[in-house]
N, C-alpha and C positions, 0 to 999 in steps of 0.2 A: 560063446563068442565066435565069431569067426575069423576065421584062420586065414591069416595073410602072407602074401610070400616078400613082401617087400617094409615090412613097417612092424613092430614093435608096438603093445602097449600092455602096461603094465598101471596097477590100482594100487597104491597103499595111503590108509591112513586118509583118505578123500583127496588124494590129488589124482591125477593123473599125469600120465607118463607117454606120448610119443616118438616113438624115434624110431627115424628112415633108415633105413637097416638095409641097403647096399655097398658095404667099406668099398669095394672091389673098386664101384665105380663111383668112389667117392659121394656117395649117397644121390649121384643124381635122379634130378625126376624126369625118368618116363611117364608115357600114357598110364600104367600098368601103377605104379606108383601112384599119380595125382588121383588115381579114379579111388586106390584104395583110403588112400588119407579121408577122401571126401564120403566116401563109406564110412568109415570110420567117424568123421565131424559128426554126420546126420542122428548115429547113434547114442553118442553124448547127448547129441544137443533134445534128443527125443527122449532122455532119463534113462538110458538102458545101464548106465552106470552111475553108481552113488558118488560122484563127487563134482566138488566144487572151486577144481581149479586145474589146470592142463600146462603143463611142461612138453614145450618139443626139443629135440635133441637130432643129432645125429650119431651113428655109431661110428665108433674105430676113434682114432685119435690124430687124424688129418683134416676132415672137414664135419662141418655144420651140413649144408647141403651146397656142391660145387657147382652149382647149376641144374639150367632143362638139361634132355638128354642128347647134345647136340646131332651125334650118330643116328639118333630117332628123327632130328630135326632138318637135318641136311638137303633130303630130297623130296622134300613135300613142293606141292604146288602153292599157291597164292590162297586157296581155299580151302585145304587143310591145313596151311599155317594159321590161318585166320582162326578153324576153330580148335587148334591148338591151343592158343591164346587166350578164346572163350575157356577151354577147360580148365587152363592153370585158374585165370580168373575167378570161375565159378570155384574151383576149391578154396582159394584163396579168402574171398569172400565169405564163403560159410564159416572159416574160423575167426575171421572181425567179426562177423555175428554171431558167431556163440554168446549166449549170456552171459558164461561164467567166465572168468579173467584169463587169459593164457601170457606164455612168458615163453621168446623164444631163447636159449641157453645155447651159444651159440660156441662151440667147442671149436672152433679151424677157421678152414674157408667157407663163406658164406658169400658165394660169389652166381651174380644173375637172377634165376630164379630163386635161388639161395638166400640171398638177400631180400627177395620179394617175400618170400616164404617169411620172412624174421619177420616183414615190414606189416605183416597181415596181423599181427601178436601185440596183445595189448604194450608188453614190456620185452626188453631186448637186455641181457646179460650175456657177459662175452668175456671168453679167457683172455688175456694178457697177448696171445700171439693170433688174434684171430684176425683174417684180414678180409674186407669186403669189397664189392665193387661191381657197377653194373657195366662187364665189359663190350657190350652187344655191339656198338658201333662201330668196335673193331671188329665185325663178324658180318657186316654190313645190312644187319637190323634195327630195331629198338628196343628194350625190355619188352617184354608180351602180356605179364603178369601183375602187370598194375605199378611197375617201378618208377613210370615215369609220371603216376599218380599221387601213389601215395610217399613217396620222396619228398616233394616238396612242400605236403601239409606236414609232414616229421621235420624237417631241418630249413623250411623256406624256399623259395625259386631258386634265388638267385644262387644258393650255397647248393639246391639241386642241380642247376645246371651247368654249374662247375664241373661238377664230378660227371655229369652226365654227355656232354660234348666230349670229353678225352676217352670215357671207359676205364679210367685210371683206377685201380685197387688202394686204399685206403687201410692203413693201419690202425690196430685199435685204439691209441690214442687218439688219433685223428680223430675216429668216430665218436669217440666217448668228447671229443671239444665241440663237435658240430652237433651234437643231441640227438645223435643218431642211437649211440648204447646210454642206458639208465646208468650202468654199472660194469668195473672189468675186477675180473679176480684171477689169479695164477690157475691154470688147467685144471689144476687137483683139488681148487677150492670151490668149483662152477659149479656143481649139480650139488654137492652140500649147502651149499649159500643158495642157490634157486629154491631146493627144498625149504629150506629154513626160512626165507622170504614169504612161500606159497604157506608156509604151518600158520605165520602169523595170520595171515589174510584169511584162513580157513578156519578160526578163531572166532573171528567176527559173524556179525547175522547174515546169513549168506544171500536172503531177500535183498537186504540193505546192501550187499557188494554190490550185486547184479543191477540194485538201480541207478547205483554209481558210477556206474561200467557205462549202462546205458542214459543218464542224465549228460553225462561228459561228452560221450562218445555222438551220438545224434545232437546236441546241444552244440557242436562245436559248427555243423554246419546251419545251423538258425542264425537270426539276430538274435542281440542279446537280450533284447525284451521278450521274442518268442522263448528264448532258452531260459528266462530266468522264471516264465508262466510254467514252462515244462518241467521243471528242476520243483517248482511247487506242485504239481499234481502228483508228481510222485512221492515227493514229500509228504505228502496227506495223503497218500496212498497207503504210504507204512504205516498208518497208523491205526490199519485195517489186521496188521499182524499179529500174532502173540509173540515172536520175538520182541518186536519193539516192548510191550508190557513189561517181559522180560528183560530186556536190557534195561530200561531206565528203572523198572523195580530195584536190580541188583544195584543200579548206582546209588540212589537213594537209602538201601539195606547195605550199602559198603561191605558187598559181595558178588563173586566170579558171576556170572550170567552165563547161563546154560541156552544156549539157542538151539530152538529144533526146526531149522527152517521151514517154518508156520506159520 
């Protein structure tokens, strides 16, 4: 595997494991970071690792990810802000498209592209003190990485642009009323409870996650009659698998089903 200077990842048991491994600077992302994560997405997503579900983290015990790297970002011009922007984007996007389910565990500040980075994750778990917020307005920009996208299909306009006019940081209650976290757990119970989360799901036929990932996830931008044709092709689609054989053989045999994603 290749050896990164900025990011963590680790394999057990079929999950996977990222985390942005700069405490110093509060795990922000650099160029040098985004390029690596995105190295890293393309590898998953091309089979280079046996598993079937992806945890992002950040390290140290202060932030999730505190943001871009403003210090990086300061003195660009107009046209490398721009494709600044394209790059968080283009990372960001390759992990909404991974097949397999990912879950951002969001241990601190999750602030900027911090929050953009969660926002890209199919699920959002969050310790008790973590706090978010997309503050760029106060910085006399916009979010660059999709915040002022994908925000409001997560929690609606109007409750996006709430938060999005002030830059104001948001508490994790807060977030967890606006539908922004699935879930809050106290610090020391976050990455136990995301594992345990990710065991269950990894359980299942892992065909049948991915099509659910993706029936839901492309289906939400169709009508609902195109979405409800596409949720049935895939549907008869699995029934092209031997898991499915397997699963419903065991249910009918009132026994565990062994899937070999087949």
């Amino acid at each position: 595997m290749t050896e990164y200077k900025n990011i963590l990842f680790d394999v057990k048991n079929q999950i996977g494991t990222l985390t942005i491994n700069r405490p110093k600077a509060l795990n922000a992302l650099n160029s040098e970071t985004l390029n690596e994560i995105y190295d890293l997405v393309k590898a998953i997503e091309g089979g280079q690792f046996e598993i079937h579900f992806l945890i992002i983290t950040g390290a140290g015990d202060k932030a999730f990810v505190a943001g871009a790297d403003i210090k990086e970002m300061a003195n660009l011009n107009p046209l490398e802000a721009r494709d600044f922007s394209r790059l968080g984007s283009q990372v960001f996007k390759a992990i909404q498209n991974l097949s397999l389910p990912t879950l951002a565990a969001i241990n601190g500040y999750a602030l900027g592209g911090g929050l953009e980075l969660s926002m890209a994750c199919d699920l959002r778990f969050a310790c008790e003190n973590a706090v978010v917020g997309l503050p760029e307005v106060g910085l006399g920009v916009i979010p660059g990485f999709g915040g002022t996208q994908r925000l409001p299909r997560i929690i609606g306009l109007a409750k996006a642009n709430e938060f999005l006019f002030t830059g104001g940081n948001l508490k994790a209650d807060v977030a967890l009323e606006a539908g922004l976290f699935n879930r809050l757990y106290p610090v020391e119970q976050l990455l136990p409870e995301a594992y345990a989360y990710a065991e269950k799901v990894i359980k299942k036929a892992p065909i049948a996650v991915r099509y659910a990932k993706l029936a839901a996830s492309k289906g939400i931008d169709m009508s609902l009659d195109k979405g409800l044709d596409y949720e049935s092709e895939l549907f008869g689609l699995l029934f092209a698998t031997e898991d499915q054989s397997e699963g419903m053989g065991a249910f009918v045999e009132k026994r565990e089903a062994e899937f070999k994603n087949q």
